[in-house]
Residue frames as qw, qx, qy, qz and C-alpha x, y, z in Angstrom:
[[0.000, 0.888, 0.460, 0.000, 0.00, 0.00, 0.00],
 [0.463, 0.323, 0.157, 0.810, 1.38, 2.83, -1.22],
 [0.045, -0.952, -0.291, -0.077, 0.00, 7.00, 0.06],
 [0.356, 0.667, -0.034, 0.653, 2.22, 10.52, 0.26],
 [0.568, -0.404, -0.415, 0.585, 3.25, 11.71, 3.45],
 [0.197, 0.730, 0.090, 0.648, 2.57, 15.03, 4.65],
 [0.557, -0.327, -0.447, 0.619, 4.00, 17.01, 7.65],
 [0.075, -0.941, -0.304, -0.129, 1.90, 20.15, 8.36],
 [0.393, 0.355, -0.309, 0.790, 3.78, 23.50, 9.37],
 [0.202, -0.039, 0.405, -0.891, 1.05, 24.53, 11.90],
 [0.423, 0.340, 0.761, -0.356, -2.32, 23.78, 13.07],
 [0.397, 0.617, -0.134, -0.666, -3.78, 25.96, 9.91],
 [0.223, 0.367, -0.747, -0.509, -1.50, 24.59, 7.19],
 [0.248, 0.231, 0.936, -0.100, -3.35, 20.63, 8.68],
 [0.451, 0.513, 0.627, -0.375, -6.87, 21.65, 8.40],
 [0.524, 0.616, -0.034, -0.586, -6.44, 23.75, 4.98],
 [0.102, -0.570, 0.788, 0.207, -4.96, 20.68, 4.14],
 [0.191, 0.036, 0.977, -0.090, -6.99, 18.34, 4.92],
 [0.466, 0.669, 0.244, -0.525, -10.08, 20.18, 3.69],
 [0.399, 0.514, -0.408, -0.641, -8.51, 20.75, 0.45],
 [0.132, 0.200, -0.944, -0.228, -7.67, 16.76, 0.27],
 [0.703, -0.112, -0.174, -0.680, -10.69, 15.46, 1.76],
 [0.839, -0.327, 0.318, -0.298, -11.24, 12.07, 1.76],
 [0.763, 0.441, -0.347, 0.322, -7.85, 11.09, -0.14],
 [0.379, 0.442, -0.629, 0.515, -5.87, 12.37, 3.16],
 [0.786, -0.507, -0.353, -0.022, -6.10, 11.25, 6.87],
 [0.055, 0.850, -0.450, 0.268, -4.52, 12.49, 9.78],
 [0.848, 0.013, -0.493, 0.194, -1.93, 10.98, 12.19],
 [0.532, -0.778, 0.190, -0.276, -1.80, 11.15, 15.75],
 [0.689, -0.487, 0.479, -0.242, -0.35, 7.78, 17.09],
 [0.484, 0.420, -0.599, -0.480, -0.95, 5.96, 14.44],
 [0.256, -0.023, 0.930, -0.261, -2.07, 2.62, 16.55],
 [0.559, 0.435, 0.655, -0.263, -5.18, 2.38, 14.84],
 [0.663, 0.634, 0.022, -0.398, -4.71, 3.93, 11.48],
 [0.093, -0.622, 0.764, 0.147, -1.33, 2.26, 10.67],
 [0.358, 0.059, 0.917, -0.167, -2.69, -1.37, 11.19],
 [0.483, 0.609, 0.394, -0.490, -5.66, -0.36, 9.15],
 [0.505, 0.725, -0.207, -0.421, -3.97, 0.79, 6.03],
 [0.082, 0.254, -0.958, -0.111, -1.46, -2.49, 6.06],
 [0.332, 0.123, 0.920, 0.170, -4.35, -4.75, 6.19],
 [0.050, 0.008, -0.487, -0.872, -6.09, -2.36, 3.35],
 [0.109, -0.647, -0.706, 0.267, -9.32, -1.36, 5.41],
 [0.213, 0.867, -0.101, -0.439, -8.25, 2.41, 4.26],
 [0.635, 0.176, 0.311, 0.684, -6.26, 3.28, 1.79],
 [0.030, 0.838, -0.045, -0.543, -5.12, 7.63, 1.95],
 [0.519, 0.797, -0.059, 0.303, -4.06, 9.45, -0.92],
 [0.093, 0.651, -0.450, 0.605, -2.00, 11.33, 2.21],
 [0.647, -0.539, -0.510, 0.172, -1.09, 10.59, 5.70],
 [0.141, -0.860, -0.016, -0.490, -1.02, 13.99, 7.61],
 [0.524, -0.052, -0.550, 0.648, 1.80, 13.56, 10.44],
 [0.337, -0.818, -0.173, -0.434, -0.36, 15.96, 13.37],
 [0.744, -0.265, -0.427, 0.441, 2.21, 14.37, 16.09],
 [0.443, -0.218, -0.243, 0.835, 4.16, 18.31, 16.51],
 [0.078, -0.689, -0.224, -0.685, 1.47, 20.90, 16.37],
 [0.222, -0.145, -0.715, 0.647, 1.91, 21.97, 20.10],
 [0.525, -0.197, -0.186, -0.806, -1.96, 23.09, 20.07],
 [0.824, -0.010, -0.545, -0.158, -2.97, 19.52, 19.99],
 [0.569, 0.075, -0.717, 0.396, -0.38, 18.84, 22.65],
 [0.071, 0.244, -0.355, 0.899, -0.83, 19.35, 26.79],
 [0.466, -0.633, -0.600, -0.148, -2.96, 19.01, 29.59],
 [0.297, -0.124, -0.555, 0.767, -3.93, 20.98, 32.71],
 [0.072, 0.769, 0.543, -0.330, -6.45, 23.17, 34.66],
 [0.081, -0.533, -0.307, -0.784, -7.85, 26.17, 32.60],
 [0.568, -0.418, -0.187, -0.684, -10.06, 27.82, 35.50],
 [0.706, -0.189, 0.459, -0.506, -12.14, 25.83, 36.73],
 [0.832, 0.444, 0.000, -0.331, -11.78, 23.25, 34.07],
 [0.514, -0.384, 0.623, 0.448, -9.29, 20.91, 32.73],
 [0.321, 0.729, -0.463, -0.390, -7.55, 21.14, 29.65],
 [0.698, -0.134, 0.673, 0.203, -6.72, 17.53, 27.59],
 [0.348, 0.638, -0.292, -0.621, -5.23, 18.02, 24.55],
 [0.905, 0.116, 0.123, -0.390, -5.75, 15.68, 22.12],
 [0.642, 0.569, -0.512, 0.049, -2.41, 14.60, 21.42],
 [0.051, -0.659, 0.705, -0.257, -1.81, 13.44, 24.76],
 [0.425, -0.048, -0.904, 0.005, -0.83, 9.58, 25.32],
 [0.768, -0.428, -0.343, -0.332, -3.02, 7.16, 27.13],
 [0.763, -0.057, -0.524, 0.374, -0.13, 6.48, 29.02],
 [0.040, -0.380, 0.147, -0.912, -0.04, 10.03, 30.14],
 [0.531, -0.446, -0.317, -0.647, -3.48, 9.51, 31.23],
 [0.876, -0.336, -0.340, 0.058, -3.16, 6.44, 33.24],
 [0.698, -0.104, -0.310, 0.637, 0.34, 7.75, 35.00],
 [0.036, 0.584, -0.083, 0.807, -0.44, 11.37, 35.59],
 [0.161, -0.304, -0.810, 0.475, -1.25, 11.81, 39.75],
 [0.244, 0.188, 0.208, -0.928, -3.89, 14.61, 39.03],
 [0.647, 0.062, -0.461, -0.604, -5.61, 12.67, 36.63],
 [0.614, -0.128, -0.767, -0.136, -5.63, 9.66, 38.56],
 [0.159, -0.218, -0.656, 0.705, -6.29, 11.68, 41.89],
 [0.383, 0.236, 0.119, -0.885, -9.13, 13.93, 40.33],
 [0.708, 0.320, -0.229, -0.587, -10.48, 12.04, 37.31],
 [0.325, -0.440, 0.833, -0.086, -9.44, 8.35, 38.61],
 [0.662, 0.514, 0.177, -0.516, -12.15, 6.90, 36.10],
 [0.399, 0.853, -0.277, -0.192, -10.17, 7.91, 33.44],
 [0.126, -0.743, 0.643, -0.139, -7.17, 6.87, 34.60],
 [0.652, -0.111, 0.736, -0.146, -8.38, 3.11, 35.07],
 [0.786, 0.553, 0.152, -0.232, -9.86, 3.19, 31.23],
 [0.290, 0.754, -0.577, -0.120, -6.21, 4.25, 29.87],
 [0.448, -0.346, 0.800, -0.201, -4.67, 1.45, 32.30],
 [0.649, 0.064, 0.756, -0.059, -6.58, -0.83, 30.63],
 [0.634, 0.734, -0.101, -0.221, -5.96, -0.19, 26.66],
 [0.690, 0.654, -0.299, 0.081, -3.67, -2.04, 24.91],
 [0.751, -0.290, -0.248, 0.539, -0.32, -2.90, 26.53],
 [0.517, -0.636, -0.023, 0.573, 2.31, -0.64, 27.56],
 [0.338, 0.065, 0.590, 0.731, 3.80, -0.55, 24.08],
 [0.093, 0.658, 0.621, 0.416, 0.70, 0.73, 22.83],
 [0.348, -0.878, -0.310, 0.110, -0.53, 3.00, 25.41],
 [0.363, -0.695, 0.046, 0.619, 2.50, 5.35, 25.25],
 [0.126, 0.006, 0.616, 0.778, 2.25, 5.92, 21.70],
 [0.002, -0.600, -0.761, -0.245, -1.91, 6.23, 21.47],
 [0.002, -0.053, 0.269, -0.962, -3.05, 9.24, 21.92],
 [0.208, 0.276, 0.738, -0.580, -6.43, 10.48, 23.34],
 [0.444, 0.599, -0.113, -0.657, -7.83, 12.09, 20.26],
 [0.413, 0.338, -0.720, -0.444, -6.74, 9.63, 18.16],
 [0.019, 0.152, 0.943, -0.295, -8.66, 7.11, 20.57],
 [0.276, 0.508, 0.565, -0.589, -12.10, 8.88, 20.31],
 [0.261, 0.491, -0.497, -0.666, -11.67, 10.11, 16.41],
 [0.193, 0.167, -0.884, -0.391, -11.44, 6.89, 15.23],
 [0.620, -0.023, 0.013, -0.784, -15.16, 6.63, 17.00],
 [0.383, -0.115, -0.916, -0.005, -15.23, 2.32, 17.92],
 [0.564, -0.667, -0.155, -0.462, -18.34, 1.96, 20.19],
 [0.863, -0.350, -0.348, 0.113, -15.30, 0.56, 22.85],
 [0.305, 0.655, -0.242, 0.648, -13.13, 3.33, 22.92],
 [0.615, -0.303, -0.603, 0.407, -11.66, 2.74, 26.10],
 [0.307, -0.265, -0.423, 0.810, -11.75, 6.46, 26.96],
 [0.304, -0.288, -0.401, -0.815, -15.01, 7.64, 25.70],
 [0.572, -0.327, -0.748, 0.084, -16.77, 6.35, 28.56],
 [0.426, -0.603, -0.245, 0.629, -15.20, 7.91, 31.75],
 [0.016, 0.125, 0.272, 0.954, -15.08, 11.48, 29.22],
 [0.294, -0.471, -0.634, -0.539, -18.55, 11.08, 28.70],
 [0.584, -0.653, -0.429, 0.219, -19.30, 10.52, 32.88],
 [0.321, -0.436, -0.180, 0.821, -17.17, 13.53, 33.51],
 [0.202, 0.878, 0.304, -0.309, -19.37, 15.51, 31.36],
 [0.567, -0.067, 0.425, 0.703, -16.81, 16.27, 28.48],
 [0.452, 0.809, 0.038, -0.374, -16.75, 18.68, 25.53],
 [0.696, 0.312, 0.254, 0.594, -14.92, 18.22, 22.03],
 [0.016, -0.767, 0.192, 0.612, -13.15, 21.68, 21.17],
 [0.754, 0.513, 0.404, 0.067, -12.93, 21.64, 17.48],
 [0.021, 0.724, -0.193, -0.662, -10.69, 23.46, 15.07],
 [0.665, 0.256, 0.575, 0.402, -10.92, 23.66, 11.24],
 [0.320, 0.133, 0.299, 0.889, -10.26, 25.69, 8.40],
 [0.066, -0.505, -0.289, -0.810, -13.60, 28.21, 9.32],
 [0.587, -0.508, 0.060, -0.627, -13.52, 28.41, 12.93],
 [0.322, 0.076, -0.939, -0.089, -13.56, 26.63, 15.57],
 [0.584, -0.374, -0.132, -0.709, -16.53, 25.34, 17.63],
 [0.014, -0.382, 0.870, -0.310, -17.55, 23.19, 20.44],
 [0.692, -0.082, -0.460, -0.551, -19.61, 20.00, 21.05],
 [0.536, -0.464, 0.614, -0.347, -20.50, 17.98, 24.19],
 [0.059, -0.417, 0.878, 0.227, -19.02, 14.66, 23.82],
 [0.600, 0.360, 0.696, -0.160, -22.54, 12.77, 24.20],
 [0.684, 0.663, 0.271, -0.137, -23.07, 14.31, 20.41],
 [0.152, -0.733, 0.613, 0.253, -19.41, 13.56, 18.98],
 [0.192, -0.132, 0.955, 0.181, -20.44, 10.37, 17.85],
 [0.649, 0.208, -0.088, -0.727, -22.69, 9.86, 15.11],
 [0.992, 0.028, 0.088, -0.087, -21.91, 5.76, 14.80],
 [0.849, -0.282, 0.255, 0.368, -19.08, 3.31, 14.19],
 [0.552, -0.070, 0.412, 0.722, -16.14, 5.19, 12.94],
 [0.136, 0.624, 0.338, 0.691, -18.01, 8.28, 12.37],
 [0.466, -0.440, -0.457, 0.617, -17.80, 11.54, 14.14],
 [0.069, 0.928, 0.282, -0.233, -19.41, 15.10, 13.81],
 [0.197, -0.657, 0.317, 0.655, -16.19, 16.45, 12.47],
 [0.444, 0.818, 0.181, -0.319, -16.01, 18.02, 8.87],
 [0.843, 0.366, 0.029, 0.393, -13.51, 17.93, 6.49],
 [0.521, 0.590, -0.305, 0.536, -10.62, 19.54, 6.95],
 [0.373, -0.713, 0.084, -0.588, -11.41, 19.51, 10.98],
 [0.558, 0.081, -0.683, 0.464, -9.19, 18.11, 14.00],
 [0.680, -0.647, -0.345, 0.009, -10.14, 17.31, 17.50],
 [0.450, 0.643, -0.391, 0.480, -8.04, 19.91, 19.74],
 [0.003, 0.253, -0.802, 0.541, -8.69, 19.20, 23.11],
 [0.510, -0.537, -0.566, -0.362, -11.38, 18.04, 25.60],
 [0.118, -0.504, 0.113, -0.848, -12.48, 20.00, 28.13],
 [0.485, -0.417, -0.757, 0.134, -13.64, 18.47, 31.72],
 [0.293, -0.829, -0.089, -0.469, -16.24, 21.21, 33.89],
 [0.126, -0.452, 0.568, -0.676, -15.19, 21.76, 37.55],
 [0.404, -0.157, -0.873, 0.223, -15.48, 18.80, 40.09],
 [0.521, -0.706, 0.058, -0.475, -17.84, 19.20, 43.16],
 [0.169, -0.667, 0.629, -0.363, -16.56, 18.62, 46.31],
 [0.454, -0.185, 0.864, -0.114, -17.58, 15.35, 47.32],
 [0.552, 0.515, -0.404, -0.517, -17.21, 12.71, 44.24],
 [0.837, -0.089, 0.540, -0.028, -16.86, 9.36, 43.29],
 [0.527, 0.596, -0.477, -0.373, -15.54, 8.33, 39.46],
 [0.612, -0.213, 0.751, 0.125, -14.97, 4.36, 38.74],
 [0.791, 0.273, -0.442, -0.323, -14.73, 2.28, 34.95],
 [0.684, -0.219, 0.694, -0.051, -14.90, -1.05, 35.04],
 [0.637, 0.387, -0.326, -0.582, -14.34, -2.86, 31.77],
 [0.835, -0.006, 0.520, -0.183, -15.30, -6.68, 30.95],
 [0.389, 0.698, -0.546, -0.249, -13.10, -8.31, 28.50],
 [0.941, 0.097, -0.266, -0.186, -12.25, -11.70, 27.61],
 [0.743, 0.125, -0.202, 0.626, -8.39, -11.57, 28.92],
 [0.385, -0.671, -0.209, 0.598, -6.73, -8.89, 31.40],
 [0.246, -0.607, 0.320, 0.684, -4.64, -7.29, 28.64],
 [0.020, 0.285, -0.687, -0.668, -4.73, -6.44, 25.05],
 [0.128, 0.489, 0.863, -0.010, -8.66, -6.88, 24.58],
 [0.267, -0.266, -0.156, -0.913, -11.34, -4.77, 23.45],
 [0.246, -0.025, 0.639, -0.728, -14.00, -4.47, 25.68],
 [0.024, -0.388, -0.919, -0.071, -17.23, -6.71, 26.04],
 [0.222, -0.790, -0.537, -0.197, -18.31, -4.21, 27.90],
 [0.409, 0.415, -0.122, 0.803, -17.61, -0.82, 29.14],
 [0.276, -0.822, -0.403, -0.292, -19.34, 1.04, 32.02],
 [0.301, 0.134, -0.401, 0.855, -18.03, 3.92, 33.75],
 [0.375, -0.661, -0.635, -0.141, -19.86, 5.77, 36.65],
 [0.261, 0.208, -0.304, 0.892, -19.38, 9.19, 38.15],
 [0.343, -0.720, -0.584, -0.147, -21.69, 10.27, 41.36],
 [0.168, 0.272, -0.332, 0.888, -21.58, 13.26, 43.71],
 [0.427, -0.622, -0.647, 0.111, -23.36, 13.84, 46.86],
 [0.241, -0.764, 0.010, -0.598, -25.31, 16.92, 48.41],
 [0.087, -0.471, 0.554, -0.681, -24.80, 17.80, 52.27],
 [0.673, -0.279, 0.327, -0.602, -27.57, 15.51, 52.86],
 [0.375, -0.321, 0.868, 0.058, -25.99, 12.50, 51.31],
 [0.493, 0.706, 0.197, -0.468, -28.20, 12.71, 48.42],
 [0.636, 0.092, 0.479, 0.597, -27.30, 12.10, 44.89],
 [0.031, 0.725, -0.097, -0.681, -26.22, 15.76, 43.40],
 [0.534, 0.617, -0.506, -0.279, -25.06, 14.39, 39.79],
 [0.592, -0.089, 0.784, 0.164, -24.95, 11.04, 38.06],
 [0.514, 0.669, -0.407, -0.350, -23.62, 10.61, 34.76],
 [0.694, -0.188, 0.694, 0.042, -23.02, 7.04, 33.54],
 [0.525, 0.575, -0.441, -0.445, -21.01, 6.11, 30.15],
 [0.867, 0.015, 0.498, -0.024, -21.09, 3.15, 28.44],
 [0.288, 0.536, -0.649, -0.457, -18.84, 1.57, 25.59],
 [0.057, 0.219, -0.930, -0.291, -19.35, -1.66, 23.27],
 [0.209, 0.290, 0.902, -0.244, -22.90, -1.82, 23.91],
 [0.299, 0.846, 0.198, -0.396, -24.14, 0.64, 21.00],
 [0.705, 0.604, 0.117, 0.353, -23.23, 1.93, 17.75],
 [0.228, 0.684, -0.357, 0.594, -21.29, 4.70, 19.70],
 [0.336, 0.031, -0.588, 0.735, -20.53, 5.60, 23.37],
 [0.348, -0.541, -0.343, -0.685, -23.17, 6.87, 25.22],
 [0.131, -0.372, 0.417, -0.819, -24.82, 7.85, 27.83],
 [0.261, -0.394, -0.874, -0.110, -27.57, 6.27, 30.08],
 [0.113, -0.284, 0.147, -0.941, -29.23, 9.10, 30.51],
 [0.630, -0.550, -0.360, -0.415, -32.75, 7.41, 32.05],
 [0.770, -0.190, -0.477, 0.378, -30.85, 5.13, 33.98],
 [0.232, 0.052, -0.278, 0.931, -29.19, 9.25, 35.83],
 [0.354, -0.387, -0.079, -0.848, -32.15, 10.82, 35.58],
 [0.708, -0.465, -0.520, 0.107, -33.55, 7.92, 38.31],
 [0.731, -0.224, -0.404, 0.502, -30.99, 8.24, 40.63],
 [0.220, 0.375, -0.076, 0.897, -30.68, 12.46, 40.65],
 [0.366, -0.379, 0.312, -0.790, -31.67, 13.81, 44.27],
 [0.887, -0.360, -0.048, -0.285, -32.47, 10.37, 45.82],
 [0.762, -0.468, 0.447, -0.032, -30.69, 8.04, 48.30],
 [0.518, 0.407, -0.726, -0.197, -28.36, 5.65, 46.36],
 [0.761, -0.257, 0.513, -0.303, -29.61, 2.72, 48.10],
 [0.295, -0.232, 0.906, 0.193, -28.93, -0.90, 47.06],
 [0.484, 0.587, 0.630, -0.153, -33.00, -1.10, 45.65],
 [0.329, 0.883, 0.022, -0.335, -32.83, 2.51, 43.87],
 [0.024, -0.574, 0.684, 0.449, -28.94, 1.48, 41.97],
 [0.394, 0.139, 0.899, 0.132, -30.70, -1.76, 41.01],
 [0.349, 0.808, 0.276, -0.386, -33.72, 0.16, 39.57],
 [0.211, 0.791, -0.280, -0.501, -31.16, 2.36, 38.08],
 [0.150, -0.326, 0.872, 0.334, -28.86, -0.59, 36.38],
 [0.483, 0.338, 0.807, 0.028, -32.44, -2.35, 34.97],
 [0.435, 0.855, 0.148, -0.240, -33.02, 0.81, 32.73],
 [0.012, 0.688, -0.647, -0.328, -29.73, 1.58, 31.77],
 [0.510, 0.043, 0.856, 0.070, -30.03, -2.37, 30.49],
 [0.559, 0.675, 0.468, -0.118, -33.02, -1.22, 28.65],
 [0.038, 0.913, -0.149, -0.378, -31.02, 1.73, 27.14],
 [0.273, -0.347, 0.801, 0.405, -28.35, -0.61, 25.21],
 [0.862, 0.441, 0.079, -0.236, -28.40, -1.61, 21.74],
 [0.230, -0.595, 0.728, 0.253, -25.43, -4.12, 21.26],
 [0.783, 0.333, -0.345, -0.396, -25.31, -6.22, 18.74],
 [0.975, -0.091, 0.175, -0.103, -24.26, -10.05, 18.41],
 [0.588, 0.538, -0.603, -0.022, -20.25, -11.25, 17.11],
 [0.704, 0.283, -0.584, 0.289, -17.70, -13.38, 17.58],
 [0.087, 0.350, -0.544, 0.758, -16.72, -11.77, 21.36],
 [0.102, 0.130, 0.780, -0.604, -20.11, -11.98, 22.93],
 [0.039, -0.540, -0.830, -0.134, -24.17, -12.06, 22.87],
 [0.049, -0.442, 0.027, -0.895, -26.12, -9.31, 22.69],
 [0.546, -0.655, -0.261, -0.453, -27.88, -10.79, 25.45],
 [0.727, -0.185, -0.246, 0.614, -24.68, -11.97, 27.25],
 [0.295, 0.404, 0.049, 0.864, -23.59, -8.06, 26.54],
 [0.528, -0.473, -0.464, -0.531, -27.32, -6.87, 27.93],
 [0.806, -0.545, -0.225, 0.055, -27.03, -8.41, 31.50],
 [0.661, 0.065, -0.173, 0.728, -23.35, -7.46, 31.59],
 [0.201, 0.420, 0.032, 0.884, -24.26, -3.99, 31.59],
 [0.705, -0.522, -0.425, -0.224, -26.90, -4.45, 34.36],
 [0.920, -0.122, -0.299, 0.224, -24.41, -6.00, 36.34],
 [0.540, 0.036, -0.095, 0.836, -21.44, -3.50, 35.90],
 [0.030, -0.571, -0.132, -0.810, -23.61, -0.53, 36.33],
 [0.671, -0.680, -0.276, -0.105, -24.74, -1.65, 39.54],
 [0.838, -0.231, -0.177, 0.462, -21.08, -2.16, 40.30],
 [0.411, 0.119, -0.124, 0.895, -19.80, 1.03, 39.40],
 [0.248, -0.693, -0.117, -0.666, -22.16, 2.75, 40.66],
 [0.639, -0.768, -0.036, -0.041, -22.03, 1.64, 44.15],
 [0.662, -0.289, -0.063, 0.688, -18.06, 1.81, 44.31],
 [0.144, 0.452, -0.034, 0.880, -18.67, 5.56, 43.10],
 [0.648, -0.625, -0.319, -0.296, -20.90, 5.78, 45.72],
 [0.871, -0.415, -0.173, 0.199, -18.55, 4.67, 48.20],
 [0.635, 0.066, -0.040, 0.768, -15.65, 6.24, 47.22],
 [0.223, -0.699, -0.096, -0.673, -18.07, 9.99, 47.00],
 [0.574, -0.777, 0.053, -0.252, -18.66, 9.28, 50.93],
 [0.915, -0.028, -0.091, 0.391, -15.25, 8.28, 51.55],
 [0.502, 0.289, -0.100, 0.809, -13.95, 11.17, 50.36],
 [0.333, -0.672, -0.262, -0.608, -16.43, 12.98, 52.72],
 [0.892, -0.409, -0.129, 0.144, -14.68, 11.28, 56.02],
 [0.677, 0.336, -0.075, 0.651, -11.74, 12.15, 54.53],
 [0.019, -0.563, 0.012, -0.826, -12.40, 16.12, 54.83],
 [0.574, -0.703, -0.103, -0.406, -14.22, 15.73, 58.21],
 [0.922, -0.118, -0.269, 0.252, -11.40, 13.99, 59.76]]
């Protein structure tokens, strides 16, 4: 397989690049997923757009109130950073569990959500922290909350000549929980069966304040379970009311049948793991409430 190699001078030169080429060029982040793709001739570019040294793209930290994650930065980053795995510890487990080592320090986050699989290991915990896409392309750029980033497998709201430049997480509340759990056939080097991450926060009265639960591999994209939150918002998390929640959120999947698992194997899984991560966010939210009172 043959394609032209191109190495942008800035963020600009990419997008009026990639606009002009369309769907003859493709960029490159990591290159773990498109690389593998074009050797077993699933694409084939006209161009492959090296994006690796635009230092936009590149970088994480607070903004504000907000964090900053640019989209160039490794998974390994993710999983080994202590702020990310002291604030957004979610996250941090999803990275942990992509690919091996080898991979994971070469993948980047953008190029993990771009390429738009419904298992993207970090599209999940994003999603439960309430993400945004920042956008830039060649007229502007604009922003989009991550639940509507994904329009189906390997497809993704962005436009020709347009690159993912960061993603934006809002301001924590004080007392929080964040867990993924993912279900795979093998510890390491699996795509997920299933994906369910689970982020809860609790009012003064021990109350759920905010629940946001993402899901991967059980849909054409990532997604929310938005019924399944809307239960649980301003009531106890009891052991009855998370069950409740985890039998909608069941309903709320639409996975499909291969080679890996059943879509009714898939179905109950998600039941199962939503109960679970919801009650270790649970726990860990009033944990960290002991903590401070101590």
């Amino acid at each position: 397989m043959r394609f032209d190699y191109y190495k942008p001078r800035d963020i600009q030169d990419a997008v009026t690049f990639l606009e002009k080429e369309d769907t003859g060029a493709q960029a490159l982040a990591g290159g773990t997923d498109l690389m593998p793709r074009i050797k077993d001739r699933l694409t084939s570019p006209k161009y492959v757009v090296n994006i690796k040294g635009l230092e936009q793209l590149q970088g994480m930290g607070a903004e504000g109130s907000s964090f900053r994650i640019g989209s160039l930065t490794t998974i390994r980053t993710l999983e080994t950073s202590p702020v990310i795995r002291r604030r957004y510890p979610a996250l941090a487990q999803a990275a942990s569990v992509l690919g091996s080592v080898q991979i994971r320090n070469i993948a980047t986050v953008g190029g993990n959500l771009c390429h738009a699989v419904p298992s993207a290991e970090t599209a999940a915990p994003l999603l439960a922290f309430d993400g945004r896409a920042n956008i830039v392309g060649p007229h502007g750029n604009r922003s989009v909350p991550l639940d509507q980033f994904f329009l189906g497998p390997r497809r993704t709201v962005l436009h020709p000549g347009e690159l993912l430049k960061e993603v934006i997480l809002p301001s924590l509340p004080e007392q929080y929980g964040s867990v993924y759990i993912k279900l795979g056939h093998r510890q390491a080097m699996d795509l997920a069966i299933v994906g369910v991450a689970a982020f809860v926060s609790l009012d003064s009265q021990g109350r759920c304040a905010e629940c946001r639960i993402g899901l991967g591999a059980v849909a054409p994209t990532p997604a929310r379970a938005k019924q399944a939150e809307k239960l649980l918002k301003g009531e106890k998390l009891t052991e009855a009311a998370i069950l409740q929640a985890a039998e909608i959120g069941m309903g709320e999947c639409q996975p499909i049948d291969d080679l890996r698992a059943s879509r009714v194997y898939r179905c109950e899984m998600v039941k199962v793991l939503m109960a679970r991560a919801l009650n270790q966010a649970r726990a860990v939210a009033e944990d960290s409430k002991a903590a401070r009172a101590s």
